[in-house]
N, C-alpha and C positions, 0 to 999 in steps of 0.2 A: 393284675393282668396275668393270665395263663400263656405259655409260648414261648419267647424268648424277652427275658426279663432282662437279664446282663447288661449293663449300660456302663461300656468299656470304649466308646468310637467317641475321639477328636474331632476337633475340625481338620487337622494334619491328614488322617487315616483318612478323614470322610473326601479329602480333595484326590487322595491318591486312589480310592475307590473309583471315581469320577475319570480320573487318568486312566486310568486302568481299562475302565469302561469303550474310553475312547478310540485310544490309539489304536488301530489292529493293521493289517493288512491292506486296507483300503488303500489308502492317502500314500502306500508305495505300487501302488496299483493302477488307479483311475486314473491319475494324470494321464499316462499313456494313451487310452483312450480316448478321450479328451481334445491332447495335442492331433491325430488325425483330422478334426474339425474347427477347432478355435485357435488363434492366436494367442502367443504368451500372456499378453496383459486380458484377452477374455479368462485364460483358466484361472490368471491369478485373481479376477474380477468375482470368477462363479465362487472360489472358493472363499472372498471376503464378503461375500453374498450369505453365502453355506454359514460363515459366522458370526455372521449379524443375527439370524435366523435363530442358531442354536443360544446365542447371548442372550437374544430377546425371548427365548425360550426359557431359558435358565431364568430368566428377571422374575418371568411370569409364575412361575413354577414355585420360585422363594415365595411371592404371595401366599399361592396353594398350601404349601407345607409349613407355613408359619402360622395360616386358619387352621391346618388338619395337620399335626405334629405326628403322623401315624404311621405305619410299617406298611406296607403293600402296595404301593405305585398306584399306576392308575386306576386299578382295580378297586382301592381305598377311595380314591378321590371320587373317582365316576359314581362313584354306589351313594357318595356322601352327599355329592355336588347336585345327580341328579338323579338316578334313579337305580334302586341296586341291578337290576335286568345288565344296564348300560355296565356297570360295573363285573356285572359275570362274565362277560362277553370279553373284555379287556381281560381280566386275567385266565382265560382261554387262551383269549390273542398271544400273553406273554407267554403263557407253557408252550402253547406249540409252536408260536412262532419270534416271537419277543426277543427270547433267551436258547430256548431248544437250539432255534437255526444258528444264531452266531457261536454258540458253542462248537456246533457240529462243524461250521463252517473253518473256524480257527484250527480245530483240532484236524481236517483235513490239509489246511495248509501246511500245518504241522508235517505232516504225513509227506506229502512233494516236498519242501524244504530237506528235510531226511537223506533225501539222495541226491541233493549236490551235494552232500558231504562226503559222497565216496559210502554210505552203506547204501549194500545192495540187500534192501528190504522191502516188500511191498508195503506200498501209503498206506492201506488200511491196518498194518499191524501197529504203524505207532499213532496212529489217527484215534482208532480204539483205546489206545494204552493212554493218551494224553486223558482222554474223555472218563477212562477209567479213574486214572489217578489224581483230577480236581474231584471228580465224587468222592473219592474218600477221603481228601484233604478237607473235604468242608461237613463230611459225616462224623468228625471224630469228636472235635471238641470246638468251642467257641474259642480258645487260643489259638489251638494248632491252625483255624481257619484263617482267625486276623495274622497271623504271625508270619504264615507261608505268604499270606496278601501282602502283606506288609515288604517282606524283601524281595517278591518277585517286581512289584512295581518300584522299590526302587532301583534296581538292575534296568527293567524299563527305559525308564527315565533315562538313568543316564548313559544308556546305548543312543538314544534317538538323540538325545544332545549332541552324542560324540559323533552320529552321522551330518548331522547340520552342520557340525565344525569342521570334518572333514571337507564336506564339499563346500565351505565358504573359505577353506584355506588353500587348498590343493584345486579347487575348479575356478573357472570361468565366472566375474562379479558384471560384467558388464551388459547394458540393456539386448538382450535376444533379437536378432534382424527378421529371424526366419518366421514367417507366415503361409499357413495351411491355405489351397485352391479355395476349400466354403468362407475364410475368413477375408479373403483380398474385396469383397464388398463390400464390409461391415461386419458387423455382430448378426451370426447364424441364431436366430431363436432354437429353432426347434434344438439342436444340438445344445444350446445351453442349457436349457431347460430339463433337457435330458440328462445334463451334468451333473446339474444342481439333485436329481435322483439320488444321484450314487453318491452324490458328496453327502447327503443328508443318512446314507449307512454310515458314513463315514466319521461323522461327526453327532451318531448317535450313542447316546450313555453319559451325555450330559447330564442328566437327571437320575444315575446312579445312587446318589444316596439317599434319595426318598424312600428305596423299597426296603431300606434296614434306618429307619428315623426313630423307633423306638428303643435302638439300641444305642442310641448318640447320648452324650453325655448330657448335651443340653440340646435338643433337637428345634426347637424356634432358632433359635441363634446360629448353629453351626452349620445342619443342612444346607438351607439358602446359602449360604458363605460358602460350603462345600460346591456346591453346584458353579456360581457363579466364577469362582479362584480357579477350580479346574479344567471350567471352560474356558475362560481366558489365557491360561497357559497353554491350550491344546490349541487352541486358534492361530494363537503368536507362533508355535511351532511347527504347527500344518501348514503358514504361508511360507517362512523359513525351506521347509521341507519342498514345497512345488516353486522354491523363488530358483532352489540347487537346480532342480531337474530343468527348469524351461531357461536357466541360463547356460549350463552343460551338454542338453540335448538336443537334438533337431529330428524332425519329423521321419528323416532317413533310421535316425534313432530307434523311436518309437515304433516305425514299422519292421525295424528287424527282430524287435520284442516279441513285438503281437504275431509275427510269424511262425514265432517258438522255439526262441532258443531256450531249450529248457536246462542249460546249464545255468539261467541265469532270471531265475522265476520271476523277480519283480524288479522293477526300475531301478528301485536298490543294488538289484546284485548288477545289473547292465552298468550301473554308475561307477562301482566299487571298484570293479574289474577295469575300466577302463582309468580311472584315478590309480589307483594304488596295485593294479595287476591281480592272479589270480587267489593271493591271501583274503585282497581285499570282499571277494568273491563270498568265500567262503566264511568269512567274518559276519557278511550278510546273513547268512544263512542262520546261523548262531543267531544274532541281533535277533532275526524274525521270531524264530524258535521260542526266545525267552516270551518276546513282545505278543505273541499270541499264547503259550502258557498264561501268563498274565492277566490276557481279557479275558481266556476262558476259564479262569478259578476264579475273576473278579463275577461275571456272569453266574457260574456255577453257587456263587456265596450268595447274591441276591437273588436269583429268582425265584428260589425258593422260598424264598419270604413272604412274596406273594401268593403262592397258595396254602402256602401256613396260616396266612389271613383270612383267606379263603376259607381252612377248613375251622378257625378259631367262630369263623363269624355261621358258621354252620350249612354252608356253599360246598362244600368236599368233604370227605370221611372223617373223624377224628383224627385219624391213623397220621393224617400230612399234619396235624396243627403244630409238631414237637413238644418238647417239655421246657420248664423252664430253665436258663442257663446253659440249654443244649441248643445244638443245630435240630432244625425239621427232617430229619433222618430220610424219611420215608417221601416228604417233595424232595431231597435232594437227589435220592436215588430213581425218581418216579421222571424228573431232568434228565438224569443221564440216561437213561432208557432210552427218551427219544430222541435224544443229541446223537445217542449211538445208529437206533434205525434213519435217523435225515442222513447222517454222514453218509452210510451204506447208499442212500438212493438218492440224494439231490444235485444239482451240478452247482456249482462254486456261483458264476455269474446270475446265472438267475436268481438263486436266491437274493443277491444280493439287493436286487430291485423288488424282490418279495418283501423283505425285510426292511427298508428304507422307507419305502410304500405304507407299507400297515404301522410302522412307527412313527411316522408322520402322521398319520393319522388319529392316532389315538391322542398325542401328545397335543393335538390341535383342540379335540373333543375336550380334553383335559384344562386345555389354556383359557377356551371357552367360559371355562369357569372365574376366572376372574372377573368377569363381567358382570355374572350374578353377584359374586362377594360384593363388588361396589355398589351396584346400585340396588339389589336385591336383597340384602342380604337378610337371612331368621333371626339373625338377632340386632333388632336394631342397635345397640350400645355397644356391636362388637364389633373390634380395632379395622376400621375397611385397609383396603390394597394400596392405593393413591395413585395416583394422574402418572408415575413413572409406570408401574406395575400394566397399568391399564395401555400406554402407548406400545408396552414391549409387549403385549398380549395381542394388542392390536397387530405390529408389525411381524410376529409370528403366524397369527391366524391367515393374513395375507400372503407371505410370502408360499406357505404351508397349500395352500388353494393353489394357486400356480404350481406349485410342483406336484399336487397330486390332479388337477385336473391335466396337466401332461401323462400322468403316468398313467391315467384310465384312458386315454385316445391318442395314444404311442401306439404304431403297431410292434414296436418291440419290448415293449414294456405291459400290457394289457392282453398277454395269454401265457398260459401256463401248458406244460405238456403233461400228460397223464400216460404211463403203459396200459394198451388198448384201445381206451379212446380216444386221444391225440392230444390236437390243441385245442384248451378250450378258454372263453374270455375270463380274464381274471376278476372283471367284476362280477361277472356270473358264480366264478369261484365264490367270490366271498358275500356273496346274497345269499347261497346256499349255507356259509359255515355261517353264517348268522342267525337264521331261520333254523339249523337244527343245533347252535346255542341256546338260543329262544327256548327250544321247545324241551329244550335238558333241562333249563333252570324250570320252567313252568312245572316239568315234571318233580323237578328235585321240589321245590318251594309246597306242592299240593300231597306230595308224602311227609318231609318234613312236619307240617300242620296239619295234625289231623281234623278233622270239622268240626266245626262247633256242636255242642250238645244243644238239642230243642228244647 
């Protein structure tokens, strides 16, 4: 194998990859949204929803990566599953929007978090400097890259523990009274559905260690174990995390957030401060800082793996494929490139439905594939998925159609804003970036291959 041959990741590394992946900013974020329209037991509902979805995602995914034991995410899979086209187009997806955006995205939170601390710096200088300094942690060497991974997620870790602990010791245990004007009915759809958008950013990077599977110790065996163990701890902690806030906050709450107290950027800090005063505040602050450090060096380590595959398989320049035992130098810095131009021009919430949306999506196209393995499969004699694999394929591909067929006929979710031409529909957007995917690969595939001799 040419690329990165190093086969130094655990099962341990591979779950905290997967953590890592996960946790960000969301999940101290969307609640608040949320409580404006649903009642405590809806939010806590969408979001054991959100984790049935990502479980049965992870279930299906083990399948995948235990038939295709290989480095590149869906990019690998889709190319293998069904058609390389379908697979060029995924690892587009992930460069520009996959991994680019949540990078760009973190490293701006980054950026606002910065000045509750009392520095008076503008957001983009340390928004840039985060975005700067995971590209060179993951351009140097394959240690320095697990190594930094390695203790930044666990600092992670045991910040977001120490927040659940705080607020199950010092808050409010008991069932929440208060109920939102949309919820005194019943269950609002459309507002759940809408939830369930943002909880699925939120709960995306479950499937973080497929896109470095060849550098696992033993990649059938640990992946799937990685994916499934890391989900299941982010699940249990994400309901932990919205059980604090909808037993601690009320809607008067929520709305004095969303209004903008920008001393106090996410639920988190609004919680901290009122628990434990203005230390508590800025404890937050710190907390987030590491916890999005974190997803964007864990982001920053894989995505380029995906177009190292890309250029190994002869889809991209040589230049991105890396060397052996090194990092993909040239995708890692070709990443932060455009992590750096998004952060400059994107807004924080939109993206966030940008990125949920087309993650869902592909992961669905991806799950898809289980289907074929079982019943389909090329090689008749080889090991099928089984009747678990296919139910959690099944109840991902379903729930995954509900949330994206919401989010293409949402009017708040189904346009995009452009400088110039305004708003335009987001499915439109992405018919067009697909048709001139299409027409790259078509081109790249007919230079590639020169013609046959007569």
């Amino acid at each position: 194998m040419t690329g990165l041959s190093a086969k130094k990741l655990g099962l341990w590394s591979g779950v905290g990859l997967v953590i890592a992946n996960m946790i960000g900013a969301g999940v101290l974020t969307a609640p608040g949204f949320q409580a404006m329209d649903l009642a405590p037991k809806y939010i806590l509902f969408a979001w054991v929803v959100g984790g049935i979805a990502a479980l049965s995602g992870a279930r299906a995914y083990a399948a995948v990566a235990h038939a295709i034991p290989r480095s590149g995410g869906e990019y690998r899979y889709l190319s293998t599953l069904w058609h390389p086209l379908l697979g060029y187009i995924a690892g587009f997806t992930s460069l520009l929007v996959g991994f680019s955006q949540p990078v760009a995205l973190d490293a701006q939170l980054v950026g606002y978090y910065t000045t509750t601390l009392g520095l008076d710096l503008d957001w983009r200088i340390p928004t840039v400097a985060v975005i700067v300094l995971v590209t060179l942690l993951h351009s140097i060497n394959l240690r320095a890259s697990r190594s930094g991974q390695n203790v930044l997620v666990a600092v992670k870790f045991t910040l977001v523990v120490g927040f659940v602990t705080v607020g199950l010791i010092a808050g409010h245990n008991t069932w929440p009274t208060w109920v939102p004007e949309a919820s005194k009915a019943g269950l609002p759809t459309a507002p759940f559905f809408g939830a369930l958008v943002f909880i699925a950013f939120c709960y995306s990077g479950w499937n973080a260690a497929i896109y470095a599977s060849e550098e696992f110790t033993n990649p059938r065996r640990d992946v799937p174990r990685a994916m499934m163990i890391g989900c299941a701890i982010v699940s249990v902690l994400y309901l932990l995390v919205n059980w604090v806030f909808v037993a601690n906050l009320t809607p008067a709450h929520f709305g004095a957030w969303i209004s903008g107290d920008h001393d106090r950027v996410t639920l988190g800090h609004f919680l901290m401060k009122d628990l434990i005063g203005g230390s508590g505040a800025k404890l937050m602050s710190a907390f987030m800082i590491v916890a999005l450090l974190a997803a964007a060096s864990a982001m920053t380590m894989i995505g380029p793996r995906v177009y190292a595959a890309m250029a190994r398989d002869g889809y991209l320049p040589k230049i991105f494929a890396g060397k052996d035992d090194k990092p993909p130098v040239w995708s890692v810095l070709l990443q932060g490139a455009i992590a750096v131009t998004v952060a400059m021009t994107t807004s924080f919430i939109k993206a966030i439905s940008t990125v949920g949306t087309v993650l869902t999506l592909m992961a669905a196209l991806t799950v898809l594939g289980v289907f074929k393995l079982q019943f389909a499969p090329k090689d008749k004699d080889a090991e099928k998925p089984g009747l678990v694999a296919v139910i959690a394929a099944t109840i991902f591909v379903v729930l995954s159609a509900w949330m994206l067929y919401f989010a293409f006929t949402s009017p708040k979710l189904n346009s995009t804003t452009f400088p110039v031409i305004g708003k335009v529909s987001a499915p439109l957007v992405w018919l067009v970036f697909i048709a001139l995917v299409s027409i790259g690969y078509a081109t790249w595939v007919k230079v590639r291959q020169p013609p046959r001799a007569s």
